[in-house]
TIVORO-917940 format. One record per residue (C-alpha): residue number from 1; residue in one letter; x, y, z. Coordinates in pm, whole numbers, plus 50000, padded with zeros to 5 digits. Each point is the difference from the previous one (the first is absolute). Layout:
<rs>
<r><nr>NUM</nr><rest>A</rest><x>X</x><y>Y</y><z>Z</z></r>
...
</rs>
This chain:
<rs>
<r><nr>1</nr><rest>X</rest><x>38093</x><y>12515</y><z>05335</z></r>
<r><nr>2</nr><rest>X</rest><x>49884</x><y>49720</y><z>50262</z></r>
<r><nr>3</nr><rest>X</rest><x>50117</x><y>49720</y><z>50158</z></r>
<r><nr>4</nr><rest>X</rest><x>49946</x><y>49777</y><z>50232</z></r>
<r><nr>5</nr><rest>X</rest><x>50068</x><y>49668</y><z>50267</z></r>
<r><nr>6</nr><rest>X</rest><x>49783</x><y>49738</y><z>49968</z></r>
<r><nr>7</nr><rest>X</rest><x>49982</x><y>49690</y><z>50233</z></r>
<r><nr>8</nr><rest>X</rest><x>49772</x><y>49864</y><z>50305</z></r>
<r><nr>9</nr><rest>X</rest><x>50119</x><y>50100</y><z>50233</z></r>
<r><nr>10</nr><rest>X</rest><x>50106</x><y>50295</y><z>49890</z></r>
<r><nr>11</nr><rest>X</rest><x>49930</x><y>50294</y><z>50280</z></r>
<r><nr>12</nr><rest>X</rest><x>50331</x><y>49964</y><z>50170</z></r>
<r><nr>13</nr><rest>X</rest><x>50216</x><y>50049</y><z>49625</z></r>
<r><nr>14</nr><rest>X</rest><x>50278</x><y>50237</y><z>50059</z></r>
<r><nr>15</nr><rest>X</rest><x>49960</x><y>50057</y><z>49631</z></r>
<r><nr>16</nr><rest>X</rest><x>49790</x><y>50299</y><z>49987</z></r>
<r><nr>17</nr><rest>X</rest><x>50242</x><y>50173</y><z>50222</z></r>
<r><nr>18</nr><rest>X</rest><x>50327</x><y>49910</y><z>49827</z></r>
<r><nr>19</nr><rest>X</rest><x>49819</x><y>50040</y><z>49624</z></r>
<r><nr>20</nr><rest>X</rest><x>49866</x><y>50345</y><z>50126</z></r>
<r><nr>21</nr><rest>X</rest><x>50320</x><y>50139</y><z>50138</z></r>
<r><nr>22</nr><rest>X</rest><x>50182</x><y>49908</y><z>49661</z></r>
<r><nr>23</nr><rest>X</rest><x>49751</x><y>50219</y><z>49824</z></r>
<r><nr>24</nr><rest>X</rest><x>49986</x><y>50295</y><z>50231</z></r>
<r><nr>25</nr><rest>X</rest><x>50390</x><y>49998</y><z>49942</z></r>
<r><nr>26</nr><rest>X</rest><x>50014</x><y>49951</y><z>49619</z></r>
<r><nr>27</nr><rest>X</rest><x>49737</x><y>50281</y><z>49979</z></r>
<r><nr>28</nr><rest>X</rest><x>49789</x><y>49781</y><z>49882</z></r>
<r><nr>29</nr><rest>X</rest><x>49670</x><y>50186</y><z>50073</z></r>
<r><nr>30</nr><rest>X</rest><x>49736</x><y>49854</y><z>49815</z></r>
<r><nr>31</nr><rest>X</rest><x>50084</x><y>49631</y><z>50101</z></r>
<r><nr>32</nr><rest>X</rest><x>49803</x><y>49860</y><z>50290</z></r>
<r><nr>33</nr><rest>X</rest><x>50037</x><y>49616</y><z>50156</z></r>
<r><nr>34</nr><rest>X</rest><x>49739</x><y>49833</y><z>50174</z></r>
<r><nr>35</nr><rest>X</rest><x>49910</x><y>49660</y><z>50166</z></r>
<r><nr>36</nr><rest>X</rest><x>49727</x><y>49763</y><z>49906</z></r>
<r><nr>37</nr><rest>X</rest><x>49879</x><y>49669</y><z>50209</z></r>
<r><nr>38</nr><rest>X</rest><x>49988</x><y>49736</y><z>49684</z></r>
<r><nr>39</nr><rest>X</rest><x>50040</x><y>49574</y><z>49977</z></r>
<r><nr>40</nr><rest>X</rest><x>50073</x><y>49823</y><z>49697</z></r>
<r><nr>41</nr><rest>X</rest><x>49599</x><y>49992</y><z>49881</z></r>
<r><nr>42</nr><rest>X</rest><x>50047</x><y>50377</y><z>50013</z></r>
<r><nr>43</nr><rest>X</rest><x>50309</x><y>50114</y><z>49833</z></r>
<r><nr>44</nr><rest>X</rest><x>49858</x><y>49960</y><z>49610</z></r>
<r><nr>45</nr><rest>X</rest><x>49688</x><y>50226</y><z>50062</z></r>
<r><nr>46</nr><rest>X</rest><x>50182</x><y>50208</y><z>50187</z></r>
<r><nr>47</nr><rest>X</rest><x>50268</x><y>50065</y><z>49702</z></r>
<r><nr>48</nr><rest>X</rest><x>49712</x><y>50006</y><z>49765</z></r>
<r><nr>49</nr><rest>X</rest><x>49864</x><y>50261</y><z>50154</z></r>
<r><nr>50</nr><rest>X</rest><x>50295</x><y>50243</y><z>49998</z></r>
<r><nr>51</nr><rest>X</rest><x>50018</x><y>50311</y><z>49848</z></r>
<r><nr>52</nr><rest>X</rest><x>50297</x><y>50092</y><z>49759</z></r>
<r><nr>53</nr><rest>X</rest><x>50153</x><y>50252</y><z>50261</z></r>
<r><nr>54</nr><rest>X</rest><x>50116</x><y>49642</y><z>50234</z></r>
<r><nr>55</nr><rest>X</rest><x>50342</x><y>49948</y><z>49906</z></r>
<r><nr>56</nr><rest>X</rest><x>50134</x><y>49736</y><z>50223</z></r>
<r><nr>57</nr><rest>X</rest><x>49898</x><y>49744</y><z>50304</z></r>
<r><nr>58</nr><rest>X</rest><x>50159</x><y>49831</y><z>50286</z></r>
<r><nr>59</nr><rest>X</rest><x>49900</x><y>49657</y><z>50088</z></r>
<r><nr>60</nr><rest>X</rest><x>50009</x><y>49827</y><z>50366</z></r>
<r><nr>61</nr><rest>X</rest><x>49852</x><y>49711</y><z>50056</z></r>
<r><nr>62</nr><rest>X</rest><x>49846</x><y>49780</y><z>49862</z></r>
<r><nr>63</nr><rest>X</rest><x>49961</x><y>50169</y><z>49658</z></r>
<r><nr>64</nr><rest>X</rest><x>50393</x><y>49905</y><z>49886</z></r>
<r><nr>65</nr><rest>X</rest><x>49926</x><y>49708</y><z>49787</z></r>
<r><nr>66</nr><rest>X</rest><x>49664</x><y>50122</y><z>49898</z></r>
<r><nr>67</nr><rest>X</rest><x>50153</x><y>50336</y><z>49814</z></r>
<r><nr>68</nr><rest>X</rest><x>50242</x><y>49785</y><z>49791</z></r>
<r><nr>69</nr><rest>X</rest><x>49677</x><y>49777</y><z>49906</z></r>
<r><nr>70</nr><rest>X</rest><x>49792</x><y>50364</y><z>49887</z></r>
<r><nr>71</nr><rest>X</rest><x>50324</x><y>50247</y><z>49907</z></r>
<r><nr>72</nr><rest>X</rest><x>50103</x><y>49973</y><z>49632</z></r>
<r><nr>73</nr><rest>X</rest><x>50345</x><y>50011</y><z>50045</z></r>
<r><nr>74</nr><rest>X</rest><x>50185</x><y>49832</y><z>50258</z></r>
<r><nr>75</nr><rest>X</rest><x>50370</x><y>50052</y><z>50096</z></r>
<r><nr>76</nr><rest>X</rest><x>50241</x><y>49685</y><z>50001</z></r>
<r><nr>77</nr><rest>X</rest><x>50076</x><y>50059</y><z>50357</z></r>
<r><nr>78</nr><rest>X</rest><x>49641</x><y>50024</y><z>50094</z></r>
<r><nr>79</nr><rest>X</rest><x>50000</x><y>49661</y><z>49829</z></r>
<r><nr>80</nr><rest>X</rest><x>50223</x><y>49840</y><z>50138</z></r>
<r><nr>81</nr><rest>X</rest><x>49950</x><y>50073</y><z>50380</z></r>
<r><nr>82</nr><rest>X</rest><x>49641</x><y>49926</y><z>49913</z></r>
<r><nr>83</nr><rest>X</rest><x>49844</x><y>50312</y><z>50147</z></r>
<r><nr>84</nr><rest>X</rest><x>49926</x><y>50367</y><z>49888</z></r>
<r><nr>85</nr><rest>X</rest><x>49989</x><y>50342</y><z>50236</z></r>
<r><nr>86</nr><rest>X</rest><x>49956</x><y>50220</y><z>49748</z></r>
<r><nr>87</nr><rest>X</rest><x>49784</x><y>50083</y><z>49672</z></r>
<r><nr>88</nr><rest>X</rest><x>50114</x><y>50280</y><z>49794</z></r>
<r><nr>89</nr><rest>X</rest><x>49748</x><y>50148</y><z>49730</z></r>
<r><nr>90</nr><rest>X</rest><x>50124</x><y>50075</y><z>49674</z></r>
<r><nr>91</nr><rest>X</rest><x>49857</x><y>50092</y><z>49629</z></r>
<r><nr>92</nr><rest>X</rest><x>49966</x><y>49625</y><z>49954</z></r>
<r><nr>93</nr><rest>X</rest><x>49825</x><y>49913</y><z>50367</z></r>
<r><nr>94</nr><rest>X</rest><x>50138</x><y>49883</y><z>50324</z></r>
<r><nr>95</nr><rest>X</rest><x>50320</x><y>49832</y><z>50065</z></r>
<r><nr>96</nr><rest>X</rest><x>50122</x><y>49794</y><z>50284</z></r>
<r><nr>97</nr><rest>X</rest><x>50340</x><y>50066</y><z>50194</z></r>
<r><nr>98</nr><rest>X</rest><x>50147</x><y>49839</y><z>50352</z></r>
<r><nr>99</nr><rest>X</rest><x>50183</x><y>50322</y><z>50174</z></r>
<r><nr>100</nr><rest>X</rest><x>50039</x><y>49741</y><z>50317</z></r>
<r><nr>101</nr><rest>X</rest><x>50299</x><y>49839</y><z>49868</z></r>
<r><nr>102</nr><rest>X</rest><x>50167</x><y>50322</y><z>49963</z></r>
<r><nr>103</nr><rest>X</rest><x>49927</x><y>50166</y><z>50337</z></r>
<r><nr>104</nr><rest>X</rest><x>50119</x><y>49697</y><z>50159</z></r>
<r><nr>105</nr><rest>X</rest><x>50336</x><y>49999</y><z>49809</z></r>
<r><nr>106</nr><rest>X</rest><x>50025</x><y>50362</y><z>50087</z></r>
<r><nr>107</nr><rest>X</rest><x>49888</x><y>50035</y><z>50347</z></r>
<r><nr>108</nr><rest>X</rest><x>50299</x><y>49701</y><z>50072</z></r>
<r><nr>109</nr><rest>X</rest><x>50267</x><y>50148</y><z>49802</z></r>
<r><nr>110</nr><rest>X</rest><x>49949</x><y>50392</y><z>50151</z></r>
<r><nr>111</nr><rest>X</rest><x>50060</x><y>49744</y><z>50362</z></r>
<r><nr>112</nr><rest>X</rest><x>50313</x><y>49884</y><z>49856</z></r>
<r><nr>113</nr><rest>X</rest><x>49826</x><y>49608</y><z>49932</z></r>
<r><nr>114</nr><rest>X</rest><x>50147</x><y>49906</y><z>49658</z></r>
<r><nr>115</nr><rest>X</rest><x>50056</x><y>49617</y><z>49837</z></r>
<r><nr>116</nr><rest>X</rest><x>49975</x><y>49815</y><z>50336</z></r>
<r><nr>117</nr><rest>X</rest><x>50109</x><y>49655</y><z>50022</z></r>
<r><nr>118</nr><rest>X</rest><x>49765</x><y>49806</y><z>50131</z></r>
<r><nr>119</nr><rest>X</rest><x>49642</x><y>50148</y><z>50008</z></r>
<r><nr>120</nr><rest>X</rest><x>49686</x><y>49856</y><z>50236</z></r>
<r><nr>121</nr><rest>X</rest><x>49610</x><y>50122</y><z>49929</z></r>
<r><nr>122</nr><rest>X</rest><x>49752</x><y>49972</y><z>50188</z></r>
<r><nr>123</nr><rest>X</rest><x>49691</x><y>49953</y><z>49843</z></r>
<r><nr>124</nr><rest>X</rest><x>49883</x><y>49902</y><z>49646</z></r>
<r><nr>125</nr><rest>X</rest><x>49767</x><y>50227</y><z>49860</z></r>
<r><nr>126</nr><rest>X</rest><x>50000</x><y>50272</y><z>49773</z></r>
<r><nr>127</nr><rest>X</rest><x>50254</x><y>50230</y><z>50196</z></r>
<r><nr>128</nr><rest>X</rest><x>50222</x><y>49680</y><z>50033</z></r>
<r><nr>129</nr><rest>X</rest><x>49991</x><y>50006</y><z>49570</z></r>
<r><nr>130</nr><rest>X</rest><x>50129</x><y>50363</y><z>49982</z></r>
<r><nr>131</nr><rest>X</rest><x>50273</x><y>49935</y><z>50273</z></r>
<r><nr>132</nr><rest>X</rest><x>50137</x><y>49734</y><z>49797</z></r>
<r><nr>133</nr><rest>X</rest><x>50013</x><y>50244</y><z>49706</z></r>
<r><nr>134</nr><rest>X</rest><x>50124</x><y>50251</y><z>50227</z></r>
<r><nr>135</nr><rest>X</rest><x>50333</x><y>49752</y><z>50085</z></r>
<r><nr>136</nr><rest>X</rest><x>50006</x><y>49968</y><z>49624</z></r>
<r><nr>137</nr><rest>X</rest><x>50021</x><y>50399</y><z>49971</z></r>
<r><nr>138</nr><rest>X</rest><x>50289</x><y>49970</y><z>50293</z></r>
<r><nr>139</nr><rest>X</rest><x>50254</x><y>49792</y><z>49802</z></r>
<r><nr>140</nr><rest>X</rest><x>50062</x><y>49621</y><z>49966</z></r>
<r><nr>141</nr><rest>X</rest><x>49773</x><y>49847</y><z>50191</z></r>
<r><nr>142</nr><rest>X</rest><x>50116</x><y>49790</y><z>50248</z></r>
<r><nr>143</nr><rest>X</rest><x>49825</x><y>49686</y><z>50232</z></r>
<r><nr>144</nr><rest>X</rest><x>49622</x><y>50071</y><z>50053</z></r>
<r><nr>145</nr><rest>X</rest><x>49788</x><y>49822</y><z>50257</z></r>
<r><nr>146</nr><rest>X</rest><x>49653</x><y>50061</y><z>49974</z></r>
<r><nr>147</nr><rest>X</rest><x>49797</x><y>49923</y><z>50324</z></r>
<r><nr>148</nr><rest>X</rest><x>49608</x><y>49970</y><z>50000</z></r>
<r><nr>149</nr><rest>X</rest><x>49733</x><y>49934</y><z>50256</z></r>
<r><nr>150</nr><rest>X</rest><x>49893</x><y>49717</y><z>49722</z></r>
<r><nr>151</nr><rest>X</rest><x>50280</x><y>49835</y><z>49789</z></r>
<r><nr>152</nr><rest>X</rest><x>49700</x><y>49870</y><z>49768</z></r>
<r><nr>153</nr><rest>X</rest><x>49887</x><y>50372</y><z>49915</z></r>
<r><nr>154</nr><rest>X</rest><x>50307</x><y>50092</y><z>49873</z></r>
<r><nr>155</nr><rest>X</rest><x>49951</x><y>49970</y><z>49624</z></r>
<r><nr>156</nr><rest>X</rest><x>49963</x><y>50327</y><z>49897</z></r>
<r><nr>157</nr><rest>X</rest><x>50308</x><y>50126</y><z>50158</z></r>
<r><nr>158</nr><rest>X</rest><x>50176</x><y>49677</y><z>49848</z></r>
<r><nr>159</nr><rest>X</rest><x>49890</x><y>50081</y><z>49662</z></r>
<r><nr>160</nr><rest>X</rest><x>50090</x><y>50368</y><z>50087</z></r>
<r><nr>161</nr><rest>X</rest><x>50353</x><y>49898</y><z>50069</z></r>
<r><nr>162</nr><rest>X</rest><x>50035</x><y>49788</y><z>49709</z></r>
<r><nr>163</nr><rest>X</rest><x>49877</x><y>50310</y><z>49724</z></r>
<r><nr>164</nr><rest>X</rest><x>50264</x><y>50214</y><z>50207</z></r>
<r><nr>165</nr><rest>X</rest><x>50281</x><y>49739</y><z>49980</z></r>
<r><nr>166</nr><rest>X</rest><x>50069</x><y>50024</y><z>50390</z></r>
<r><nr>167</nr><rest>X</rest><x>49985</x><y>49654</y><z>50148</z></r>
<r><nr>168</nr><rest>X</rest><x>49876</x><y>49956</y><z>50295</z></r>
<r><nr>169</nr><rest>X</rest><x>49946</x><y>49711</y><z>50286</z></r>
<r><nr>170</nr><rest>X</rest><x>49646</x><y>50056</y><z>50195</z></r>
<r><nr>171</nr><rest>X</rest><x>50011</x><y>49847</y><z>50356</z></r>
<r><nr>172</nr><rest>X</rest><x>49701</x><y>50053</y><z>50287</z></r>
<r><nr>173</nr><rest>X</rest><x>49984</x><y>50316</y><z>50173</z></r>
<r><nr>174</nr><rest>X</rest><x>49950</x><y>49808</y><z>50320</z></r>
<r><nr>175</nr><rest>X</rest><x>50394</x><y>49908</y><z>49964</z></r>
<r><nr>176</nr><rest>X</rest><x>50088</x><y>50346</y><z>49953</z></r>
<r><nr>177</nr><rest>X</rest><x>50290</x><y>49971</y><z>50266</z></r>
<r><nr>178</nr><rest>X</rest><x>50178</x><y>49744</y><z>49818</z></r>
<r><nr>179</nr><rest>X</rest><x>50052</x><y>50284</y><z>49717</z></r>
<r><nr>180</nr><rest>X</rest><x>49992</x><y>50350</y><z>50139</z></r>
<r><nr>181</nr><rest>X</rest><x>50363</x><y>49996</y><z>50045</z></r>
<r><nr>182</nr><rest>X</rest><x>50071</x><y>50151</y><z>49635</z></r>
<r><nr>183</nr><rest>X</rest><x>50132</x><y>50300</y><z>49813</z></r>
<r><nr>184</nr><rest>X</rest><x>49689</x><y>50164</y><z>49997</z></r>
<r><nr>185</nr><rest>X</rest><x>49624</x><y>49903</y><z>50123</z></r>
<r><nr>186</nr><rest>X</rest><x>49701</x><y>50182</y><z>49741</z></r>
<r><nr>187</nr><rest>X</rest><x>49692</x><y>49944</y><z>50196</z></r>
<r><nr>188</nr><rest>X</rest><x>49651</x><y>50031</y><z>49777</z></r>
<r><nr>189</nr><rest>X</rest><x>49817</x><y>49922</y><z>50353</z></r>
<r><nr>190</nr><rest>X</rest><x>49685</x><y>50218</y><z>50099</z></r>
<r><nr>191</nr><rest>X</rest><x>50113</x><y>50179</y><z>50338</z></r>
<r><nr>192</nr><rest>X</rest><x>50047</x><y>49857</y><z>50335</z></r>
<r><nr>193</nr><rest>X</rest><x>50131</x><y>49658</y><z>49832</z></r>
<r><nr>194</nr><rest>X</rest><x>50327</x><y>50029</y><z>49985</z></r>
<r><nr>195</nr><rest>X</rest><x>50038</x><y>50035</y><z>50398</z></r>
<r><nr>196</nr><rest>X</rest><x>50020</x><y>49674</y><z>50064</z></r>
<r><nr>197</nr><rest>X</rest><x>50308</x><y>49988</y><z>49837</z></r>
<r><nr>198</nr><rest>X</rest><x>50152</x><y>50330</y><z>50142</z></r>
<r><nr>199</nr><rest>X</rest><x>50224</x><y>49848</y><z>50218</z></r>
<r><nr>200</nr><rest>X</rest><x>50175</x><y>49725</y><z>49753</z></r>
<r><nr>201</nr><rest>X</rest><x>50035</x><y>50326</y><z>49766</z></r>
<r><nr>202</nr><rest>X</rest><x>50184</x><y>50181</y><z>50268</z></r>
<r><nr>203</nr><rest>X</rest><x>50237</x><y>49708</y><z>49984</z></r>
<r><nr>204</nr><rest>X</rest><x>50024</x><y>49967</y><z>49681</z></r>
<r><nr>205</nr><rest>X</rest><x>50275</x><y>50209</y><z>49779</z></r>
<r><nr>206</nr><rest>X</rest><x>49681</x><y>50084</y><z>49791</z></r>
<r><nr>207</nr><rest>X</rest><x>49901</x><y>50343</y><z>49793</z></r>
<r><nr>208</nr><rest>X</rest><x>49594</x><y>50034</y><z>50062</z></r>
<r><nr>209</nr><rest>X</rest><x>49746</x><y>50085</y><z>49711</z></r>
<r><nr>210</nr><rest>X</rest><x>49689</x><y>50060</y><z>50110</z></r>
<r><nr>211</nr><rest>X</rest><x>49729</x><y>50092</y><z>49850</z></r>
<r><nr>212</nr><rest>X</rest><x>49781</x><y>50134</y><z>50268</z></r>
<r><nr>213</nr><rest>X</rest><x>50022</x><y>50390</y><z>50071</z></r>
<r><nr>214</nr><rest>X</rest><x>49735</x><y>50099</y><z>50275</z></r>
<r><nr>215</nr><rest>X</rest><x>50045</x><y>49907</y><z>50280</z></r>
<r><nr>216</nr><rest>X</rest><x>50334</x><y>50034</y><z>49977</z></r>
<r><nr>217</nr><rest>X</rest><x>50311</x><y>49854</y><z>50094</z></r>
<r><nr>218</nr><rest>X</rest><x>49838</x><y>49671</y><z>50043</z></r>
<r><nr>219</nr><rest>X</rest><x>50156</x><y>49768</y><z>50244</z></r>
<r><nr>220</nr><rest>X</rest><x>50219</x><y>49840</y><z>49765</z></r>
<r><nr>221</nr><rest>X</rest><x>50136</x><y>50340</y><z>49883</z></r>
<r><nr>222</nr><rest>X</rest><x>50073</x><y>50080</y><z>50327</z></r>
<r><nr>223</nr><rest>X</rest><x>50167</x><y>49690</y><z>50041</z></r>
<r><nr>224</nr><rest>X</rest><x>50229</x><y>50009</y><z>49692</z></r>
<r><nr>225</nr><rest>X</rest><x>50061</x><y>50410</y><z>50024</z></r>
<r><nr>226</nr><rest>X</rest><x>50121</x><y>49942</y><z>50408</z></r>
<r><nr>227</nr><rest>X</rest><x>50295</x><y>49745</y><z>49900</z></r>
<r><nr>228</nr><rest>X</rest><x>50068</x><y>50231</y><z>49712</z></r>
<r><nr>229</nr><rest>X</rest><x>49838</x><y>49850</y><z>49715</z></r>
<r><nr>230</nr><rest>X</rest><x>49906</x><y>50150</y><z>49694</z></r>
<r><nr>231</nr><rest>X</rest><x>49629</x><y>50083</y><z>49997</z></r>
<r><nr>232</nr><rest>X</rest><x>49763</x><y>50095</y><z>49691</z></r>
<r><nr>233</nr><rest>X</rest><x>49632</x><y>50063</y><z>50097</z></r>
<r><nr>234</nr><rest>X</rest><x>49675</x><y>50023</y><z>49751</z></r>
<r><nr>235</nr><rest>X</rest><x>49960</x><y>50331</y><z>50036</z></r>
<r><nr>236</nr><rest>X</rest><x>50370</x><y>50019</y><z>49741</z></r>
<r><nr>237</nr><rest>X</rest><x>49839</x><y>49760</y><z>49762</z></r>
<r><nr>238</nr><rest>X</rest><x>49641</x><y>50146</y><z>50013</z></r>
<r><nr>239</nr><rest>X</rest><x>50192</x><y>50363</y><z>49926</z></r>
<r><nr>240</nr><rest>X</rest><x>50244</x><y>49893</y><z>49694</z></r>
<r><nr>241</nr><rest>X</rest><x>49696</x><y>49778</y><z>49865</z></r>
<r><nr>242</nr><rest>X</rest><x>49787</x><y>50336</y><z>49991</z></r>
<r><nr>243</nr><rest>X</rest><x>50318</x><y>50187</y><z>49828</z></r>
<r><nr>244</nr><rest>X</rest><x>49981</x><y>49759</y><z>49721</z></r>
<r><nr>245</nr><rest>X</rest><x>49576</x><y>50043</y><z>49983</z></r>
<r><nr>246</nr><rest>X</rest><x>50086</x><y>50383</y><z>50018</z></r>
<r><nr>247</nr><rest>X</rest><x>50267</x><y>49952</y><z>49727</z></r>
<r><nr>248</nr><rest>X</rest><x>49723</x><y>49744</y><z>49754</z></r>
<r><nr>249</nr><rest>X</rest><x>49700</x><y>50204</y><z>50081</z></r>
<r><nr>250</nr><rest>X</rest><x>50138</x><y>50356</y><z>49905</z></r>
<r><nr>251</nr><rest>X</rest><x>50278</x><y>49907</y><z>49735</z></r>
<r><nr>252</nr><rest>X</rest><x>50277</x><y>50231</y><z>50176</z></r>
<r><nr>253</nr><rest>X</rest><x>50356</x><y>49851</y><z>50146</z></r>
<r><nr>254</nr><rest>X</rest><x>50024</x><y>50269</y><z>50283</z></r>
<r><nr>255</nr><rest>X</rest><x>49783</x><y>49843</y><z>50268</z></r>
<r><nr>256</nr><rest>X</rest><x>50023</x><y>50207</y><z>50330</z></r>
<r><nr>257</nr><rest>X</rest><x>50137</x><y>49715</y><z>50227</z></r>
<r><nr>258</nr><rest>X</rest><x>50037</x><y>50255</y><z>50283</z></r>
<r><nr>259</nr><rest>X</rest><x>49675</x><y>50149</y><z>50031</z></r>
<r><nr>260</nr><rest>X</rest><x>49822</x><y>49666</y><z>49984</z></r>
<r><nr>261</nr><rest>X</rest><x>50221</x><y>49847</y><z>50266</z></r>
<r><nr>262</nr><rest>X</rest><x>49944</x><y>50298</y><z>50242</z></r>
<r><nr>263</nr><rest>X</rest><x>49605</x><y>50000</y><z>49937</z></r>
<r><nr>264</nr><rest>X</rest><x>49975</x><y>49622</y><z>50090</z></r>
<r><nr>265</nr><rest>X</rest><x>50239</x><y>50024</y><z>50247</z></r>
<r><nr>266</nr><rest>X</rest><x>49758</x><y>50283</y><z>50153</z></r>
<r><nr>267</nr><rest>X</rest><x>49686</x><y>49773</y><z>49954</z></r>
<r><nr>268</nr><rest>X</rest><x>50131</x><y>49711</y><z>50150</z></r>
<r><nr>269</nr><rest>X</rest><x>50106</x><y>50241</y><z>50340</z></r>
<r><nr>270</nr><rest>X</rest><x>49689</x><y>50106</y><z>49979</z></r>
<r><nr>271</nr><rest>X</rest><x>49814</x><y>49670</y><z>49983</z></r>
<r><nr>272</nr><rest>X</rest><x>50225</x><y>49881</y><z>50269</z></r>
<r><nr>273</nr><rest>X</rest><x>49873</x><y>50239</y><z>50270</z></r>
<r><nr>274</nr><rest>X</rest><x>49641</x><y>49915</y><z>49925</z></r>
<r><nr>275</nr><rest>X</rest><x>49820</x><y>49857</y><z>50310</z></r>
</rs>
């Protein structure tokens, strides 16, 4: 059986590491998992052109809203966050799932992070989406700031919010000090940009999400994790997300959390003392 992660980029995906080690440990010895460079022009040839032994795919960006637009199926969560990581092949075609919302939710609650009162993200794309349904998965939602480089590109993760039934306020990343000062900070931000705000997070009584995982700790991380904050990294989320794939792609409950966590641990040590 074959799988795959498909995105552009796609050469740094942990995925194939993670995926493979989950085989390897379930005996699995016929599976393989791959990576493939594809954009949204490429993702229907590509699945036309599979064989019947692919079983599953991971999706990265930017191919999350275009597999709910070609997938037959599509799960209500998928719906309602408005973005897809993973296509599942059945009898019947492909069907779309969103494993991001659950290896957020998981990642925070192995740190201890549950139902937190008052809740600030930054950023408002996809990831944003799935960390709204992630507080959702938590418990009763409490107050959610939003905060975006552009308060006028903020519809999507508005009309997330509203399918989800979290409300939210959005306010401009630019006042981001006005707000840090919450329960917990999820930040969707590509890395290096949450430095700036490192030092209002270290005084701050704020749990960190973020999403970033190499390089890690990121400034902010350090920042929360030194006054003795609670801090989640991506490389949590990008693990639990790949348990659920694991789980979709291969129909069996018993996922081997361990040996996935140790191989991408090992990968990302080794990628660290690259040159």
């Amino acid at each position: 059986m074959r799988a795959a992660v498909l995105g552009s980029p796609v050469a740094h995906s942990l995925s194939p590491i993670l995926h493979t080690a989950a085989y390897e440990a379930m005996g699995l010895t016929e599976w393989s998992y791959g990576r493939h460079e594809c954009d949204e022009k490429g993702l229907a040839p590509f699945l036309s052109g599979l064989y019947d032994d692919w079983v599953g795919l991971s999706l990265t960006m930017p191919l999350k809203r275009r597999a709910m637009e070609l997938a037959a199926r599509v799960s209500d969560l998928s719906t309602q966050v408005g973005g897809a990581n993973t296509m599942v092949r059945d009898d019947d075609g492909w069907s779309a799932y969103n494993t991001d919302v659950e290896g957020i939710a998981v990642a925070l609650s192995e740190a201890g992070v549950t139902a937190p009162r008052d809740t600030v993200v930054l950023g408002a794309g996809a990831t944003a989406a799935s960390a709204l349904a992630a507080l959702r998965e938590l418990g009763e939602v409490g107050a959610v700031t939003v905060l975006a480089r552009s308060t006028a590109r903020t519809g999507e993760v508005v009309a997330a919010a509203g399918r989800l039934g979290v409300p939210i306020e959005v306010a401009p990343l630019a006042e981001a000090e006005r707000y840090l000062d919450a329960d917990l900070v999820m930040s969707t931000l590509p890395s290096g940009a949450t430095d700036a705000h490192a030092e209002s997070l270290s005084a701050s009584r704020a749990d960190l999400f973020d999403v970033v995982y190499a390089p890690w700790p990121t400034k902010a991380a350090e920042s929360v994790n030194d006054r003795g904050g609670r801090v989640v990294g991506g490389f949590p989320m990008l693990l639990h997300q790949a348990v659920a794939q694991v789980r979709l792609m291969t129909g069996t409950t018993d996922v081997p959390v361990a040996a996935m966590r140790a191989a991408g641990e090992t990968e990302l040590k080794r990628r660290a003392a690259l040159p």
